[in-house]
N, C-alpha and C positions, 0 to 999 in steps of 0.2 A: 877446877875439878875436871877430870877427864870425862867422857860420855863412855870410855869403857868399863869404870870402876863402878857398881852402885854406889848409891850414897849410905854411911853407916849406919844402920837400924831398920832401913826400910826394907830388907829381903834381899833377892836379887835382883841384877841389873838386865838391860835388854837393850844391846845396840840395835841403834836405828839407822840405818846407814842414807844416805836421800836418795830420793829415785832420781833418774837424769828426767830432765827435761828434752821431750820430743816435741820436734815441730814439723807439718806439716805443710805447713806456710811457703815462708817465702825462703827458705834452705831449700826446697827444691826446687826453685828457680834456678839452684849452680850446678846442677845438673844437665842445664840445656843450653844452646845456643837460641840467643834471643832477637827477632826482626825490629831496625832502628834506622833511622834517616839514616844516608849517607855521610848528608855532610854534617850528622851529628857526631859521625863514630870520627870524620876526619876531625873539629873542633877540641873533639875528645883529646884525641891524639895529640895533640898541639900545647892543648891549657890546659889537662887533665881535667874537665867537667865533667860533671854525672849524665849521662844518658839516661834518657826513660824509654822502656821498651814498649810494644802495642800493646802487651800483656799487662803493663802498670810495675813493672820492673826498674827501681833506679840505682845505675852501678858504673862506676867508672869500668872499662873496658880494660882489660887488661892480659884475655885468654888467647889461642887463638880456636874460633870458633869453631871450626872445619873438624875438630875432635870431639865434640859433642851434637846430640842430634836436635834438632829442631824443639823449641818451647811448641806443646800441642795450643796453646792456648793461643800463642802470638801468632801461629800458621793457619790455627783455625779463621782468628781475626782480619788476617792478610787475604787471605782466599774470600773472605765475604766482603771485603774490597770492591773486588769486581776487577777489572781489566785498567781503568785509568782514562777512560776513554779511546783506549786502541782499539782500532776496528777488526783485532784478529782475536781470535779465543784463545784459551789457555794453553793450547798447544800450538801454537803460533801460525798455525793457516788459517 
């Protein structure tokens, strides 16, 4: 039986159509470029493995990054890093 027809006797019918599912999650994660070891993005490249980003992001690599802006999450996380031990500050004097 279709969902357009009512069924016979009970009056009429009322399509329901389904709402989409929206996420918030982790779809806008593709919207960003995300910070990742180096020599994990070069592994990537090679054996196709899934990278994990600072953010908790895991995705084979496959964009090029330079067309999207920074994850705020992974840059937030990157910057509370700290320096690495280099004895110059963030802008490099």
């Amino acid at each position: 039986m279709s969902t357009l027809e009512p069924e016979r006797g009970t009056g009429t019918g009322t399509l329901v159509e389904p709402t989409p599912q929206t996420s918030h999650g982790d779809g806008d994660h593709e919207r960003f470029a995300h910070y990742v070891q180096k020599d994990k993005i070069m592994a990537s490249a090679l054996d196709g493995t899934p990278v994990v980003a600072l953010c908790g992001k895991v995705w084979v690599p496959g964009r090029d990054p330079k067309k999207y802006p920074v994850c705020p999450m992974c840059k937030e996380i990157y910057e509370s890093m700290g320096d690495g031990g280099d004895d110059k500050g963030k802008d490099g004097k």
